[in-house]
C-alpha positions as protocol buffer text, in pm:
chain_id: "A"
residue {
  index: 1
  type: UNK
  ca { x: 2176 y: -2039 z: 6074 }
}
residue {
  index: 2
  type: UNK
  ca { x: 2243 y: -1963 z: 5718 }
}
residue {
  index: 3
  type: UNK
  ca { x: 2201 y: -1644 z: 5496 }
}
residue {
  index: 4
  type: UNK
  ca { x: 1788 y: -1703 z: 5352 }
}
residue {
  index: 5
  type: UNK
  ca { x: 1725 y: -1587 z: 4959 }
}
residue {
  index: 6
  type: UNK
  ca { x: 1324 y: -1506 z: 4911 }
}
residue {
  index: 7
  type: UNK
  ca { x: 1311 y: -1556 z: 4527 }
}
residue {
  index: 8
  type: UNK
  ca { x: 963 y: -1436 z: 4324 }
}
residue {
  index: 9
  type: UNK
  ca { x: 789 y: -1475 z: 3955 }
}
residue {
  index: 10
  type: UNK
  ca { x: 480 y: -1231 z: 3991 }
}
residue {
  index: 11
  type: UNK
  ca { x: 337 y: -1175 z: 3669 }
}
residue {
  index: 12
  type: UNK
  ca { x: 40 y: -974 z: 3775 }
}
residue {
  index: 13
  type: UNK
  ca { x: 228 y: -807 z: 4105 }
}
residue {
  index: 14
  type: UNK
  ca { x: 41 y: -996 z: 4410 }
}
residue {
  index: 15
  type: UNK
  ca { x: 310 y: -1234 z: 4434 }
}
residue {
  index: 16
  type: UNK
  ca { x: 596 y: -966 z: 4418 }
}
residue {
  index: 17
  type: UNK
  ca { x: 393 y: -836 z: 4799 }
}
residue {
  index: 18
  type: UNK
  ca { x: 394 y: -1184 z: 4942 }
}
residue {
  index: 19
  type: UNK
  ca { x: 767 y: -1197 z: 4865 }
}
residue {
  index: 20
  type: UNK
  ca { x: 807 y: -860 z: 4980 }
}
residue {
  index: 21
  type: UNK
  ca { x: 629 y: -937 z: 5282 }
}
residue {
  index: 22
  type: UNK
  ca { x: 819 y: -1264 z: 5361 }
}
residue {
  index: 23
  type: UNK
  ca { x: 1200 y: -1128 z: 5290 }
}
residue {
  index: 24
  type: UNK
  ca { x: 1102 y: -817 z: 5526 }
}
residue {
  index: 25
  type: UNK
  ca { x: 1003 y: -1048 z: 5818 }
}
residue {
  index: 26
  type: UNK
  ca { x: 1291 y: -1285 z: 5835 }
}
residue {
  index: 27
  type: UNK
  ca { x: 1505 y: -1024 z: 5722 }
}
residue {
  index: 28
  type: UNK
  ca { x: 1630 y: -1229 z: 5344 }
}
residue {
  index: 29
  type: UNK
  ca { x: 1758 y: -1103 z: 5058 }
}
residue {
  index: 30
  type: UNK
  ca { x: 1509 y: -1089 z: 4741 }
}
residue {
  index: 31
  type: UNK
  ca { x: 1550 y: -1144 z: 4406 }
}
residue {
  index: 32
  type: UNK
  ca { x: 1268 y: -1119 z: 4135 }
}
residue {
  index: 33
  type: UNK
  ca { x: 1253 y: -1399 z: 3869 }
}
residue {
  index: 34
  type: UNK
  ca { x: 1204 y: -1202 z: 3558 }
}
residue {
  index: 35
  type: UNK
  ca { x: 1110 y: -1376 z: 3264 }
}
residue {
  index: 36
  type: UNK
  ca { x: 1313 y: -1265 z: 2927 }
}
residue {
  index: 37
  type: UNK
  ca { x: 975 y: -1186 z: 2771 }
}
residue {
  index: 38
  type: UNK
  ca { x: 738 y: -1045 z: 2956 }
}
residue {
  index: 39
  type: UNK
  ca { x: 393 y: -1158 z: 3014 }
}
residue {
  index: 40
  type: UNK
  ca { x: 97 y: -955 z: 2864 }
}
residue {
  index: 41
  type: UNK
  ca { x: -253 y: -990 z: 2998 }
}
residue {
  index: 42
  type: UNK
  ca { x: -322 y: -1197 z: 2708 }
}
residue {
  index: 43
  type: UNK
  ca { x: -56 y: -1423 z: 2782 }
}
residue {
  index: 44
  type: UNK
  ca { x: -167 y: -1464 z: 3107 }
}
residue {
  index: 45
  type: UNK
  ca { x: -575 y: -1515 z: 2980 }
}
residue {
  index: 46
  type: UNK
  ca { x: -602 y: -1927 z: 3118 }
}
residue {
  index: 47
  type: UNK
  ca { x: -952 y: -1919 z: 2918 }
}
residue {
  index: 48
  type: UNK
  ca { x: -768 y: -1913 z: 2582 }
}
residue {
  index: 49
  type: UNK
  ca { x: -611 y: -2280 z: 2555 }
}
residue {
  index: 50
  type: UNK
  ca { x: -385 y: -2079 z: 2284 }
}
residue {
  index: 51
  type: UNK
  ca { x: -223 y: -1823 z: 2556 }
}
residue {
  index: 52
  type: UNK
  ca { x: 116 y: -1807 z: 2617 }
}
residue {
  index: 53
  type: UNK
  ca { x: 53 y: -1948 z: 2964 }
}
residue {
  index: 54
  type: UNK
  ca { x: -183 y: -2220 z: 2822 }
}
residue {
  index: 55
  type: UNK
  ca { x: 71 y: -2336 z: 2599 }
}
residue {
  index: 56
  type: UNK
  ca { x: 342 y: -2334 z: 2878 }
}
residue {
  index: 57
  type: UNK
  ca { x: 186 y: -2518 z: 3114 }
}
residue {
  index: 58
  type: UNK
  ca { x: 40 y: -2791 z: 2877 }
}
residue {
  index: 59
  type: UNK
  ca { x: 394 y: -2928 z: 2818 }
}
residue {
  index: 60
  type: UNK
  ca { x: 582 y: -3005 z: 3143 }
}
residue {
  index: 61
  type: UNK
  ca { x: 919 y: -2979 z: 2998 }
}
residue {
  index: 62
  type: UNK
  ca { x: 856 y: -2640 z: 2838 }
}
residue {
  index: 63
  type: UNK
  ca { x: 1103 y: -2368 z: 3033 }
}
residue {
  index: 64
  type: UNK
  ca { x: 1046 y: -2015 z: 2989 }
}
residue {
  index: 65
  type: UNK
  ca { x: 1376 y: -1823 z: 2965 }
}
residue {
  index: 66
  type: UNK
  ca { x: 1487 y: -1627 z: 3302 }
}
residue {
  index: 67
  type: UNK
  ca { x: 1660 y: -1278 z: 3214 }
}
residue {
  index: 68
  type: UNK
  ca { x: 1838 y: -1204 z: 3530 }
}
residue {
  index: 69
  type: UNK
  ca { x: 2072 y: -1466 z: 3743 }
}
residue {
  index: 70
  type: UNK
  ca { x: 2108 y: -1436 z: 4159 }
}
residue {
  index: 71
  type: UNK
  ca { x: 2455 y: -1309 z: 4208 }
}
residue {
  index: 72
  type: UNK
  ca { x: 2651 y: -1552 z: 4433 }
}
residue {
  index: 73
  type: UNK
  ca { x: 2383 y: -1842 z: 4511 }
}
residue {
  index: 74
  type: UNK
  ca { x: 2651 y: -2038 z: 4655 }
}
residue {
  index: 75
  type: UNK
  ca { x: 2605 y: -1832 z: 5015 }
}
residue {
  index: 76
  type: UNK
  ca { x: 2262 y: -1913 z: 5066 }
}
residue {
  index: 77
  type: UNK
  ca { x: 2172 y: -2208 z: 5234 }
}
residue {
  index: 78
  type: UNK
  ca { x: 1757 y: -2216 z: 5242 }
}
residue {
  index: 79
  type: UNK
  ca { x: 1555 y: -2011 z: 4921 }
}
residue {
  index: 80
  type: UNK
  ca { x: 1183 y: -1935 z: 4975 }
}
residue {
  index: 81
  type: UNK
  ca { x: 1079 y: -1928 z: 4589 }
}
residue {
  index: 82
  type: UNK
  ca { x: 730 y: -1759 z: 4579 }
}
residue {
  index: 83
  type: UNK
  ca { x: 510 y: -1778 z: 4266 }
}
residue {
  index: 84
  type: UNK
  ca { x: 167 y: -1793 z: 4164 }
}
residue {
  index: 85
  type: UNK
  ca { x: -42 y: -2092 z: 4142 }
}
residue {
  index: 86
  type: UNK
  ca { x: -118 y: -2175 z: 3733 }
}
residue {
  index: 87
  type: UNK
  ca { x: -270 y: -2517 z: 3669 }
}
residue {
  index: 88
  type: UNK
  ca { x: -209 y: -2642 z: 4036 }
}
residue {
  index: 89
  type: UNK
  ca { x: 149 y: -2611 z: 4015 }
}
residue {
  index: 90
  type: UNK
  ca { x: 424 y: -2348 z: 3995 }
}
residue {
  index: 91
  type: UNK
  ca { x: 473 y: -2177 z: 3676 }
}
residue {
  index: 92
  type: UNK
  ca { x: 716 y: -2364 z: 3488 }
}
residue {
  index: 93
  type: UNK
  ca { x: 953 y: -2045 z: 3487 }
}
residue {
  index: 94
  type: UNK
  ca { x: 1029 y: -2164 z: 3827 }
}
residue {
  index: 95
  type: UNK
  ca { x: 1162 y: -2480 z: 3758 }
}
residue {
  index: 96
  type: UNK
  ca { x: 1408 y: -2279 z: 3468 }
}
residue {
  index: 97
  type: UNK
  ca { x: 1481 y: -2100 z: 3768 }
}
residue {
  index: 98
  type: UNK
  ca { x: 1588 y: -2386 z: 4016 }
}
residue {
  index: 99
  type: UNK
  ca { x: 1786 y: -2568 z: 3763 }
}
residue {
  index: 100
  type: UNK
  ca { x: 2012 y: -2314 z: 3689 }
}
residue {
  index: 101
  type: UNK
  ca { x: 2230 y: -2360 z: 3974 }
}
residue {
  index: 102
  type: UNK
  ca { x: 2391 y: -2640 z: 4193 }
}
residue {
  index: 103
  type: UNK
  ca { x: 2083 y: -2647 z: 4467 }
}
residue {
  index: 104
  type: UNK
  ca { x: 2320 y: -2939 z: 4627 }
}
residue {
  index: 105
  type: UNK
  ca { x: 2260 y: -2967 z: 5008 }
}
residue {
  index: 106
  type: UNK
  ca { x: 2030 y: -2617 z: 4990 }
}
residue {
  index: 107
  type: UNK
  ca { x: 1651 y: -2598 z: 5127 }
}
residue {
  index: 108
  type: UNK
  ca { x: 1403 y: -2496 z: 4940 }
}
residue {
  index: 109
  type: UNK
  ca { x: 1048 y: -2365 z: 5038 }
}
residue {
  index: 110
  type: UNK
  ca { x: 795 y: -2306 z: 4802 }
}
residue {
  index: 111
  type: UNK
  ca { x: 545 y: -2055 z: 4893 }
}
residue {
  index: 112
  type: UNK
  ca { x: 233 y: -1927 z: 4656 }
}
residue {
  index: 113
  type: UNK
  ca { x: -64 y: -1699 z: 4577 }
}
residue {
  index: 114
  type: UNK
  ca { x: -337 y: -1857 z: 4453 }
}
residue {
  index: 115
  type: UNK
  ca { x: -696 y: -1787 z: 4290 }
}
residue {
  index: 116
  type: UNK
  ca { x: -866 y: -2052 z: 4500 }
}
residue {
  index: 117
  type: UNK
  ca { x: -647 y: -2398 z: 4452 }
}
residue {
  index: 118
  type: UNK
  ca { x: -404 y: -2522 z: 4690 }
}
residue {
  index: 119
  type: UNK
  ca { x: -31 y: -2660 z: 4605 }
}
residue {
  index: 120
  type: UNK
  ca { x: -186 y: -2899 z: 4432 }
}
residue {
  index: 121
  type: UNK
  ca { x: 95 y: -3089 z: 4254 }
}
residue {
  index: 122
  type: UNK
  ca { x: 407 y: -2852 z: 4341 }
}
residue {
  index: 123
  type: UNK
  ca { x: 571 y: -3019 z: 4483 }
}
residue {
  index: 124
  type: UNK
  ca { x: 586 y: -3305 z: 4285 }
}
residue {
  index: 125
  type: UNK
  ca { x: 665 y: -3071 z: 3987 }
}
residue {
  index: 126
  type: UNK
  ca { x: 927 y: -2882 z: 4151 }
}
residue {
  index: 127
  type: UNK
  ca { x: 1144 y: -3251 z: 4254 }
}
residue {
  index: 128
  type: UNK
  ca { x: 1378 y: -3261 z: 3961 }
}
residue {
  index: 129
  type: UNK
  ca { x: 1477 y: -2922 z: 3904 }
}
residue {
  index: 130
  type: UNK
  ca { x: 1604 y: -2899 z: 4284 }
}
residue {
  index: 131
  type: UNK
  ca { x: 1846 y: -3216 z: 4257 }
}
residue {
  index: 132
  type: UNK
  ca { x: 2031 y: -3295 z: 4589 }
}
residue {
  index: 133
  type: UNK
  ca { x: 1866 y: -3018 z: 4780 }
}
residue {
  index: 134
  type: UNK
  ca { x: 1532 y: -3071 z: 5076 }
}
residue {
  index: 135
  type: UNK
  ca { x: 1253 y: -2932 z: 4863 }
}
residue {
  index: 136
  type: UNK
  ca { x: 997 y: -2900 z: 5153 }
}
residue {
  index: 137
  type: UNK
  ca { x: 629 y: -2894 z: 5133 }
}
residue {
  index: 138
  type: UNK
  ca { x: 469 y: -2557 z: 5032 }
}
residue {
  index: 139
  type: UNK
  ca { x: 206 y: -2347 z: 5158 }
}
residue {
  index: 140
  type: UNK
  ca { x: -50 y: -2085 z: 4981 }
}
residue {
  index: 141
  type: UNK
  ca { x: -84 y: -1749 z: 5132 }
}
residue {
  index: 142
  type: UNK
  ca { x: -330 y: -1475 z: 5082 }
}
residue {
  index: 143
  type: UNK
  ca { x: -166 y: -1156 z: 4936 }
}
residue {
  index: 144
  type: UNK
  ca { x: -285 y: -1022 z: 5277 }
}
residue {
  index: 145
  type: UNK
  ca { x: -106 y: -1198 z: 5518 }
}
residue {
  index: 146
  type: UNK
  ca { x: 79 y: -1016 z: 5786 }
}
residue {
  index: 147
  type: UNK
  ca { x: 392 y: -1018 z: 5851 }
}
residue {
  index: 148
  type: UNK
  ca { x: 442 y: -1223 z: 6181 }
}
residue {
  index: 149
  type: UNK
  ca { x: 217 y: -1494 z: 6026 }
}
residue {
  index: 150
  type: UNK
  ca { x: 520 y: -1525 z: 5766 }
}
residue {
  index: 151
  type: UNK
  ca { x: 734 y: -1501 z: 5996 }
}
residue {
  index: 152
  type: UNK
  ca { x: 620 y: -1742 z: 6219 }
}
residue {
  index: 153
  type: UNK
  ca { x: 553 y: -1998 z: 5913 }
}
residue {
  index: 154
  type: UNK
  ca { x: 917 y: -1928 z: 5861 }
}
residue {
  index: 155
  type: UNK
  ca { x: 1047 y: -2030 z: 6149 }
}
residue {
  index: 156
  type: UNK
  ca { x: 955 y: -2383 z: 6125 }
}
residue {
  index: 157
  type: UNK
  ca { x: 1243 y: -2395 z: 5854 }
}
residue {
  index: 158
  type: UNK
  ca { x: 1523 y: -2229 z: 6046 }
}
């Protein structure tokens, strides 16, 4: 079994827990996604179509700038990348994210915390920036879960 990377966007801090959460149980390294500019509340207010978050996620090929880089990618073989849910999909800071490195051969796991929606359209989302990697189907977890629910969800990968 190869070394596991849990990497997270939280902009509000539930997801940072989740990711928390997940790296403690299966015992991964973690690695927050931090944007170059942070988001402000207002950014982050989906009611106003003119947010920074609006505007984002209206235009698919839009990719938010990532300040920070995971040192040595090449030595893990699966990444959990945990986000929340913004218009059905992942933020599209995630898919900046995935696409700056070779993902060739590596799994990746999407996992998210969510308002109310499910996956939605993730997945599909998600396809091209993880080129020659097995992008596997994602799940939505309370920022509650335990633990050894992770854990066990987990395992199904390994």
């Amino acid at each position: 079994m190869g070394k596991s990377l849990v990497a997270y966007f939280s902009a509000s801090g539930t997801t940072k827990k989740l990711a928390g959460k997940l790296a403690s149980a299966i015992g991964a390294d973690l690695h927050e996604i931090k944007p170059e500019v942070k988001y402000t509340a207002k950014d982050l207010d989906w009611n106003d179509k003119k947010s920074r978050s609006s505007v984002e996620m209206s235009d698919k090929s839009f990719r938010p700038a990532v300040a920070n880089a995971v040192d040595h990618m090449e030595q893990y073989d699966t990444v959990y990348v945990a986000f929340p849910i913004w218009w059905y999909v992942a933020p599209t800071i995630i898919n900046t994210f995935l696409e700056q490195y070779d993902l060739a051969g590596k799994t990746i796991i999407p996992l998210a915390t969510s308002g109310g929606s499910g996956m939605g359209n993730t997945n599909k989302e998600l396809a091209p920036s993880c080129a020659g990697a097995d992008l596997k189907e994602g799940k939505v977890f309370s920022s509650h879960v335990g633990e050894s629910e992770l854990k066990k969800w987990a395992e199904k990968y390994q």
